[in-house]
C-alpha positions in Angstrom: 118.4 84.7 60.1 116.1 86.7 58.1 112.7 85.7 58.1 110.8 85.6 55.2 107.4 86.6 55.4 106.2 85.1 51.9 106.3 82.0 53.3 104.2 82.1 56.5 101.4 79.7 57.2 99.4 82.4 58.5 95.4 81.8 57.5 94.4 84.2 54.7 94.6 88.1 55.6 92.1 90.1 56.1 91.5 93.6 53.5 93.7 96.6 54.7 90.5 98.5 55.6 90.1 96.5 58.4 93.8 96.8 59.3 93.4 100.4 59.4 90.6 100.7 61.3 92.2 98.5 64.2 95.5 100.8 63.7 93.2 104.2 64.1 91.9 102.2 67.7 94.9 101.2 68.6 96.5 104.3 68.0 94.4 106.2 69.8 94.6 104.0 73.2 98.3 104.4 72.5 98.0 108.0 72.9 95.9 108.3 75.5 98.2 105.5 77.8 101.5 107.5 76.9 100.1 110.9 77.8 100.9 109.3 81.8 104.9 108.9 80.4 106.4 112.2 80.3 103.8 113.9 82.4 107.2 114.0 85.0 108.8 116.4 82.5 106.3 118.4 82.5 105.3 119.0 85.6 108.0 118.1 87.4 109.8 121.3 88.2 106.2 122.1 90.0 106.3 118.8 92.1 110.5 119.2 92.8 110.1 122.5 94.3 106.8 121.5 96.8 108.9 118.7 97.8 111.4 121.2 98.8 114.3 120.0 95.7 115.6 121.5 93.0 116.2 121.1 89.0 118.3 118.2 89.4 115.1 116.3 91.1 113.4 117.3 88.3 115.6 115.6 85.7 115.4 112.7 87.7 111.7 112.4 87.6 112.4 112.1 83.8 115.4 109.3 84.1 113.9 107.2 86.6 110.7 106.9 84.9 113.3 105.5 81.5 115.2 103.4 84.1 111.5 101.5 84.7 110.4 101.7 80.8 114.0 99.6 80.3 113.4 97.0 83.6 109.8 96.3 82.5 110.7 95.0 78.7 113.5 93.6 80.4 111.0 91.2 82.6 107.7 91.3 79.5 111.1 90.3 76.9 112.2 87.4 79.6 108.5 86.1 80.3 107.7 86.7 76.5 104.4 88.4 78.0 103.4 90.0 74.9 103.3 87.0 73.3 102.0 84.6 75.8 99.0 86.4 77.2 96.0 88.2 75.2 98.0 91.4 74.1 94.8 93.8 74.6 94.3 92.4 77.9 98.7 93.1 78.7 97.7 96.9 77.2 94.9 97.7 79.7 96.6 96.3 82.8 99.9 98.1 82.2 98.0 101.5 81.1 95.6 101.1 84.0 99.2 100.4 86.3 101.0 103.9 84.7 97.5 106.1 85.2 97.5 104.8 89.1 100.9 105.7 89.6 100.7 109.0 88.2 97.9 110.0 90.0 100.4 109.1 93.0 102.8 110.6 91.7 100.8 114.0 91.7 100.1 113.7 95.5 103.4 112.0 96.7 104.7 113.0 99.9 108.3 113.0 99.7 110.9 112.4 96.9 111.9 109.3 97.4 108.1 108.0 96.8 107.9 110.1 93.6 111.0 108.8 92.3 109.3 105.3 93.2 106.2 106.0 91.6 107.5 107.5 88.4 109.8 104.1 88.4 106.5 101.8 88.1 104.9 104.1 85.4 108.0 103.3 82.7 107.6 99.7 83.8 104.2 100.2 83.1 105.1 101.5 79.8 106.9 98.3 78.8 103.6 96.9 78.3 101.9 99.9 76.6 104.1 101.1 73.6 105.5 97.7 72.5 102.6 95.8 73.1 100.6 98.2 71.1 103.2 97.7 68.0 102.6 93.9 68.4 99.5 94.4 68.3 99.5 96.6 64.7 102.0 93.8 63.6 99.5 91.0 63.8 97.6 92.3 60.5 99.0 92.0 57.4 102.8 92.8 56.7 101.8 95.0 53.8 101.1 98.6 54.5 103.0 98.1 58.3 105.7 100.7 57.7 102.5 102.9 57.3 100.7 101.6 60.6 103.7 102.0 62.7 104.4 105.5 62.2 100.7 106.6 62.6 101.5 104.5 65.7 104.1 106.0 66.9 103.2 109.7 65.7 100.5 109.2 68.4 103.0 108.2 70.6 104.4 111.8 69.9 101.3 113.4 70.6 100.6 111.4 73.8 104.0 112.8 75.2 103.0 116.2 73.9 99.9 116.0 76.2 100.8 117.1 79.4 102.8 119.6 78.5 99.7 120.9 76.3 98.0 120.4 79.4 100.1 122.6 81.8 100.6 125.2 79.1 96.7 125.7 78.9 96.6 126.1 82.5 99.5 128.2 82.9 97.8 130.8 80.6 94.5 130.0 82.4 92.7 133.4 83.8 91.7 131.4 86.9 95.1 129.7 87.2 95.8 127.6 90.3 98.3 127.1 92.2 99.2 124.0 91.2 98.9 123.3 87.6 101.6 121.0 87.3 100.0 118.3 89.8 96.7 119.1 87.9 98.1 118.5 84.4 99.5 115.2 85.9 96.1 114.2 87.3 94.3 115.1 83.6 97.3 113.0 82.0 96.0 109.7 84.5 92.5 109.8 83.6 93.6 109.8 80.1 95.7 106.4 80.6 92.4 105.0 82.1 90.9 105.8 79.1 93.5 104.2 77.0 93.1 101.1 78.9 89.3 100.7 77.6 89.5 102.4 74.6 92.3 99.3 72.9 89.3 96.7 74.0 87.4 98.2 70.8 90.2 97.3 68.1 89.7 93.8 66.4 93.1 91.6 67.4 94.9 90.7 63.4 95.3 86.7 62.4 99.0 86.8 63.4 97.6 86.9 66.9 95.9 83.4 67.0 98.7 81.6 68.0 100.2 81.7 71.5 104.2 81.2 71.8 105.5 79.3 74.3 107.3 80.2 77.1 111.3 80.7 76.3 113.5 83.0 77.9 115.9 82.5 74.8 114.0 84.5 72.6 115.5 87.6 74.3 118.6 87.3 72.7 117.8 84.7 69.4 117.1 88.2 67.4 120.6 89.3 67.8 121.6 86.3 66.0 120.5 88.1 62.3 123.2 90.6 61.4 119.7 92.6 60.2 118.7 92.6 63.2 121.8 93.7 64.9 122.2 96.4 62.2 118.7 98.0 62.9 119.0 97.9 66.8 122.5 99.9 66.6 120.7 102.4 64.6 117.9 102.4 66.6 120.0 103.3 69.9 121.8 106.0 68.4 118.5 107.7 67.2 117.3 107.0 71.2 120.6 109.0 72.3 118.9 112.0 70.6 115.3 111.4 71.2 114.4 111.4 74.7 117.0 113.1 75.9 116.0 115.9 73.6 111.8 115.9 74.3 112.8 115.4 78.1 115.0 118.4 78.9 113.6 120.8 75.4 111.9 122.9 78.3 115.6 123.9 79.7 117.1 124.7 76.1 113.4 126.8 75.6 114.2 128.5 78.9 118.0 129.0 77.7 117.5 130.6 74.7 114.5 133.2 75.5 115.1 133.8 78.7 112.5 136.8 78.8 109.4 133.5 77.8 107.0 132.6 80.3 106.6 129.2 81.6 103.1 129.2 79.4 104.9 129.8 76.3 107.8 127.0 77.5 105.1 124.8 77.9 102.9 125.4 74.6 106.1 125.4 72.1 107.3 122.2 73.8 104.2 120.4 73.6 104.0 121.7 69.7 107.7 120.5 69.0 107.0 117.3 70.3 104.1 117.2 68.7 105.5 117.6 65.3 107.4 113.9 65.8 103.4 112.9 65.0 104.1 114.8 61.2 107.2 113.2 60.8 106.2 109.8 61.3 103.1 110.5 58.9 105.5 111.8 56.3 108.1 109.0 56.9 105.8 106.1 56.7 104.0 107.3 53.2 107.4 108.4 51.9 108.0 104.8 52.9 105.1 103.2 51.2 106.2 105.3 47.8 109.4 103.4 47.6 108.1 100.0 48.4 105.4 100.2 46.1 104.9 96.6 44.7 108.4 95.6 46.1 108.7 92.0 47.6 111.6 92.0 49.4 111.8 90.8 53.1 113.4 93.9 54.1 112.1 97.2 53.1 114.3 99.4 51.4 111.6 102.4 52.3 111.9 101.9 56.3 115.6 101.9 55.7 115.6 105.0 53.5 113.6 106.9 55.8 115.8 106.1 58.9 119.1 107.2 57.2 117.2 110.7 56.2 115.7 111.2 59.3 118.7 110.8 61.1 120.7 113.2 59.1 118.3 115.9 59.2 118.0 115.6 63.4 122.0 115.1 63.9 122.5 118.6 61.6 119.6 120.3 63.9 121.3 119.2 66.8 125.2 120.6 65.5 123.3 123.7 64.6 121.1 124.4 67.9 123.6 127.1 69.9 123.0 128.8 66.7 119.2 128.2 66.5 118.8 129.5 69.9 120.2 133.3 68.6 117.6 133.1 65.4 114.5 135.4 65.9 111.3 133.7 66.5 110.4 133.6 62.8 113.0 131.6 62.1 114.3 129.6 65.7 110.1 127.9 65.5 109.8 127.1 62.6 113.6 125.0 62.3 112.6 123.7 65.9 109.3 122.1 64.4 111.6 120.7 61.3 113.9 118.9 64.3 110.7 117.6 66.4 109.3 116.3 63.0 112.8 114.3 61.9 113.5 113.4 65.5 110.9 110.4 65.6 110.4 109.8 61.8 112.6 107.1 61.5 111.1 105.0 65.0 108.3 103.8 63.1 110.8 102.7 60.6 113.1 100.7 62.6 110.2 99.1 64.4 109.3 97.9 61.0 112.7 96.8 60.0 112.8 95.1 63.8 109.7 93.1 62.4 110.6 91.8 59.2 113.9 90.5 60.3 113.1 88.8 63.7 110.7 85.1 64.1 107.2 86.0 63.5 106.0 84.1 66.6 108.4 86.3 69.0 107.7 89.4 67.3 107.0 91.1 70.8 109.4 90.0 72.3 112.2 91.3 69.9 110.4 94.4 69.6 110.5 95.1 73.5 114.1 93.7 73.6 114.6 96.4 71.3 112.6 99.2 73.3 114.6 98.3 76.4 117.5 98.2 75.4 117.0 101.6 73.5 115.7 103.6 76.5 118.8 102.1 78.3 120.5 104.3 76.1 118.2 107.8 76.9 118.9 106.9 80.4 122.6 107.7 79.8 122.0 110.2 77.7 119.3 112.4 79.3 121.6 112.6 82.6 125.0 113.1 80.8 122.9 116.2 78.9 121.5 117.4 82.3 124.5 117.8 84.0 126.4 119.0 80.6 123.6 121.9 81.2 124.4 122.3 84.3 128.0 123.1 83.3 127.6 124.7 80.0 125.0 126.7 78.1 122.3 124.3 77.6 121.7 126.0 73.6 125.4 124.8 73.6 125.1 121.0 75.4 122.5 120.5 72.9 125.1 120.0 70.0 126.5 116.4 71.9 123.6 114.9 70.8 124.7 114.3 67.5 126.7 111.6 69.0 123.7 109.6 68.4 122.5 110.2 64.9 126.1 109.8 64.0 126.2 106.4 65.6 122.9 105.5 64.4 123.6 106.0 60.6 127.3 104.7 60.9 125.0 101.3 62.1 123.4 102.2 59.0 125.6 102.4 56.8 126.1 99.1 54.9 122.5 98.5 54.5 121.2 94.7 55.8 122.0 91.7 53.9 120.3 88.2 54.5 123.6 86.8 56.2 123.3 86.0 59.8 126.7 85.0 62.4 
């Protein structure tokens, strides 16, 4: 059923400044924590070769870490951690858990270990990115369509870090001979950081009260048809995503063959990095259309997600021929694709929110996650080994599959009606 939000017995909220100011802290642990996620993709051709494999290890580094992300909200979603325990204190552990096993992961010993190790740092991130968007739920319901995507664009960034990271060191004067491992290492620390920096944001008044234990919960969200709407078009917009920041080295490598890795790297990291822009211009393009609206579901989040999604599926039909544009042009489109592919997350988080039980709202928003990244999984090895088989400018097209899903999902808009 849809939950209706005028109607809580929250205590009285607290001014939007102070929501935004907790947001900006939050955000910023957020980015630090999830620098530790993809630090696999970038440095993981490095780490395959010294462990004597090849690009297939490589891809797997990327999938296995997923395969964790999706088992950990799997057990936080069962044991409704998020909303049991002190959120803050669930943030710090898990960021503290991925920046340990990174640092393994830089030094591991054999594949089977680094496959292990890059397994515990997506569990780990079960309690770092959804946590961290029950955490920017808790304050007011007005304005969250705006928190979340600044939320999620420095999710974006964090990702982008250690590829930033490898490309400075790539183009480094004094480069070493390992700048992979060492990018991974500078991508830990920064998850240690994360873990103390989220201690300095105020917890919001929807935080107060503990739920209960109640495995339930996992599925009770599916029970609103909003719900179920939402999370359909959620997984086809994760068929695109990680599939496409994970492997968007090998497609780089594809189409200008003549690059080095430095410039691989840099325009990576800046692609990725333009998800942060999208989510920014999604979540005030947002705010414009709900402006003094009341409704329970936001007809913003909803038109942001459907515009999103058709602007990343037509980038992904049209990247063999992107790949043949001249640099002028092939950059600039690529940014335009980084920037739609993550504007509309932020907006089916929010839509997540408003039409699941306040007092479970991490738990349906991890339920969500999981079963979302269950979806990259599938979709990040079924595009590796199309690549493997096919131009990868030309495997790149398939994606569509997921925007085309997602807005299908879409389609009908939500109604209040529940099965």
């Amino acid at each position: 059923m849809v939950v209706d939000r005028s109607e809580d017995p929250a205590p009285r909220l607290p001014g939007q400044g102070e929501a935004r100011r907790a947001t900006v802290v939050i955000s910023l642990a957020v980015l630090c924590a999830s620098s530790t996620w993809f630090a696999g993709a970038a440095a993981g051709d490095e780490i395959a070769r010294g462990l004597g494999h090849g690009a297939s290890a490589a891809a797997w580094f990327t999938t296995i870490t997923q395969v964790g992300f999706v088992v950990g909200t799997l057990v936080f979603a069962v044991l409704n951690l998020a909303d049991r325990f002190p959120p803050r204190r669930v943030f710090a552990l898990s960021a503290l858990l991925g920046a340990g096993t990174t640092l393994g992961f830089a030094n591991a010993s054999s594949l089977p270990l680094a496959l292990g190790l890059r397994f515990l740092t997506g569990f780990a991130m079960a309690g770092v990115y959804p946590v961290g968007m029950r955490l920017v739920a808790a304050w007011s319901p007005r304005g969250l369509g705006l928190r979340l995507s600044v939320l999620v664009g420095a999710l974006s960034l964090g990702t982008a870090f250690p590829f930033a990271i490898r490309a400075i060191l790539e183009s480094s004067e004094n480069r070493a001979s390992a700048v992979g491992s060492t990018a991974v290492v500078v991508a830990s620390a920064a998850g240690v950081l994360g873990a103390l920096i989220v201690f300095l944001a105020a917890e919001g008044p929807r935080l107060r009260a503990r739920a209960v234990f109640d495995p339930k919960q996992v599925w009770a969200p599916f029970r609103s048809r909003a719900f179920r709407r939402n999370a359909f078009g959620y997984f086809g917009h994760m068929v695109e995503l990680y599939a496409f920041w994970g492997l968007l080295p090998l497609w780089l490598r594809s189409a200008r063959p003549d690059w080095i890795e430095a410039d691989v790297q840099m325009v990576a990291a800046v692609v990725v990095g333009c998800g942060a822009i999208g989510c920014l211009l999604g979540g005030v393009i947002q705010q414009r259309i709900d402006f003094e609206r009341t409704e329970p579901i936001s007809r913003g989040s909803l038109a942001v997600a459907r515009g999103a999604l058709v602007v990343s599926g037509a980038c992904c039909l049209c990247s063999p021929g992107l790949a043949r544009l001249p640099d002028s042009l092939m950059l600039p489109l690529l940014g335009l694709w980084g920037l739609a592919v993550l504007a509309d997350s932020p907006q089916f988080s929010t839509l997540a929110a408003q039409t699941c039980p306040a007092e479970y709202t991490g738990t349906a928003l991890t339920v969500q996650n999981g079963a979302g990244f269950l979806c990259t999984v599938l979709s990040i090895q079924g595009l590796a080994a199309l690549s493997g088989a096919i131009e990868p400018t030309l495997a790149f097209s398939f994606l569509a599959v997921g925007p085309l899903f997602g807005l299908l999902a879409l389609r009908s808009g939500f109604s209040a009606e529940s099965d």
